[in-house]
C-alpha positions as CSV (number, residue, x, y, z in Angstrom):
1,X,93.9,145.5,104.9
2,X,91.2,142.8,104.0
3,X,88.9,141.9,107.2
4,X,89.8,138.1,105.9
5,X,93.4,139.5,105.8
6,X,94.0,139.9,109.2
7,X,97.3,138.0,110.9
8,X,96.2,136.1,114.4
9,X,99.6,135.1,115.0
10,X,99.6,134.2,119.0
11,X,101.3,137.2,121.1
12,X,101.5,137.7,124.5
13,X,98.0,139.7,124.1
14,X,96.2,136.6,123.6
15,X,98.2,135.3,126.8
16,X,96.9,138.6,128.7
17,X,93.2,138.1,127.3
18,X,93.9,141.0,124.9
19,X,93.4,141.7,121.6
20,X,94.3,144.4,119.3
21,X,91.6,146.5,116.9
22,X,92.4,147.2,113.4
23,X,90.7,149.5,111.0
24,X,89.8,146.9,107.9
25,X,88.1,147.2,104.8
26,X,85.2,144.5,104.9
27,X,83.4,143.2,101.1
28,X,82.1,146.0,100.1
29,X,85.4,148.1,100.7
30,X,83.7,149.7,103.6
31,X,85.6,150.8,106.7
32,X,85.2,148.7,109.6
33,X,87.1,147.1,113.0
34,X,88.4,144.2,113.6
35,X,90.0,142.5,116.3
36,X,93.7,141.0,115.9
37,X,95.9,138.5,118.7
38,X,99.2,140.0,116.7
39,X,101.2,139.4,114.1
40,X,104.6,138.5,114.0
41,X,106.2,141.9,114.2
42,X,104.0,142.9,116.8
43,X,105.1,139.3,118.5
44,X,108.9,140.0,118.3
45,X,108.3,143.6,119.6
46,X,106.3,142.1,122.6
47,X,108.2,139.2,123.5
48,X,111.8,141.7,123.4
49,X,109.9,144.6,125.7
50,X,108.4,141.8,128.2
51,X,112.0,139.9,128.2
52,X,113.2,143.9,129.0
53,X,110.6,144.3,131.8
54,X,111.6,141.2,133.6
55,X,115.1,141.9,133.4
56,X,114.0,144.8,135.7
57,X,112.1,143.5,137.7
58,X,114.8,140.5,138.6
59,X,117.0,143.5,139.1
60,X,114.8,145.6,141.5
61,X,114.5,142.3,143.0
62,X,118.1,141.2,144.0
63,X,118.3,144.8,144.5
64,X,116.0,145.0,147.5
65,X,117.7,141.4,149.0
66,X,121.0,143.3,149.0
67,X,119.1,146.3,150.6
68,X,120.3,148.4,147.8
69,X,116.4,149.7,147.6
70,X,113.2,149.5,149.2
71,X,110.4,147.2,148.3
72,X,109.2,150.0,146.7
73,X,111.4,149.8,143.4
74,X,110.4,146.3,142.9
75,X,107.0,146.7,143.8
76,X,107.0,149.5,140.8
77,X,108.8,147.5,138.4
78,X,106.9,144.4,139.1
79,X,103.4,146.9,138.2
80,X,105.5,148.1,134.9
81,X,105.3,151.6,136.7
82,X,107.9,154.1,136.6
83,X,108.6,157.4,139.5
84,X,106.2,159.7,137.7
85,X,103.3,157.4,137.6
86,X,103.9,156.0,141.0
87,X,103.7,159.8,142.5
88,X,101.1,160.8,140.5
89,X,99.2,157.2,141.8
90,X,100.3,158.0,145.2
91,X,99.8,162.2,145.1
92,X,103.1,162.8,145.9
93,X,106.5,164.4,144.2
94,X,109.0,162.5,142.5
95,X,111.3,163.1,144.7
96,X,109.0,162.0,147.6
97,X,108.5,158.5,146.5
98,X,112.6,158.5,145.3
99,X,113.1,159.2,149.3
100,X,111.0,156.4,150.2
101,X,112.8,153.9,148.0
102,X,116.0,154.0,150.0
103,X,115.8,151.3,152.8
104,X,116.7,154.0,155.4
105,X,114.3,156.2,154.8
106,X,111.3,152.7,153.5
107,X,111.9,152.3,157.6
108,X,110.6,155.0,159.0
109,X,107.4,155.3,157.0
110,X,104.3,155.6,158.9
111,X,101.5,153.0,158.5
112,X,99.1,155.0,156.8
113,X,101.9,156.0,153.9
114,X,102.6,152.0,153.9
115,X,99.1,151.5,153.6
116,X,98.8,154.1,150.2
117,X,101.9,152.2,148.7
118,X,100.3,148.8,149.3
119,X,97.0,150.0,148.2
120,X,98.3,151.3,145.0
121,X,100.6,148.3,144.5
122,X,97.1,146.0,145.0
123,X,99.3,144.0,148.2
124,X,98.5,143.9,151.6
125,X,101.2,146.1,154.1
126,X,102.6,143.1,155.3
127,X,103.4,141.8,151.7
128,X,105.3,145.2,151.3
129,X,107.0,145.6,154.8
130,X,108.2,142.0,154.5
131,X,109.6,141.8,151.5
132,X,112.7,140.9,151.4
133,X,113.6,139.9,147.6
134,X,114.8,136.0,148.1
């Protein structure tokens, strides 16, 4: 692709302060980089996975208000995290930070685990104790 070539078809990248780099042949046919806000491919492809991402994050949501799950879950969608990363961010098992996101168990944490959640989540441990998804 021609460096004069490039699509800059607005995406949600620009929206996120993002842009994409491209490998582009300048005048002289010369390898170079350039940078790209999208193009309408990329666009469509965006806009589906971010209308999928919300989806699941509206559903974590009413999930927690009918104390289905724990803050936890949405808390994890909401940071387009899934169970692995979460442990891995946290330093615990899978099935460790699945425990926690029941609302029985999400009760009986101690502060200091509270504390690693909301620290990873970037919310203070009132945000996450209190959340209640309305």
């Amino acid at each position: 692709m021609k460096k004069q070539d490039i699509p800059q078809d607005e995406s949600n990248l620009k929206s996120a302060n993002m842009t994409e780099v491209l490998y582009v042949t300048d005048e002289n046919n010369n390898y170079s980089t350039a940078n790209s806000i999208g193009w309408e491919a990329k666009k469509a492809a965006l806009d589906e996975s971010m209308a999928l991402i919300n989806e699941r994050i509206q559903q974590a949501k009413e999930n927690v208000a009918n104390n289905l799950v724990s803050p936890i879950i949405y808390f994890m969608e909401f940071n387009k995290m899934d169970l692995s990363v979460l442990a891995s961010y946290m330093g615990m098992w899978q099935w460790t930070v699945k425990r926690h996101a029941k609302p029985k168990n999400f009760k009986k944490l101690s502060d200091s685990t509270l504390k690693k959640y909301a620290d990873t989540f970037g919310i203070s441990v009132d945000e996450l104790k209190n959340f209640d998804g309305k």
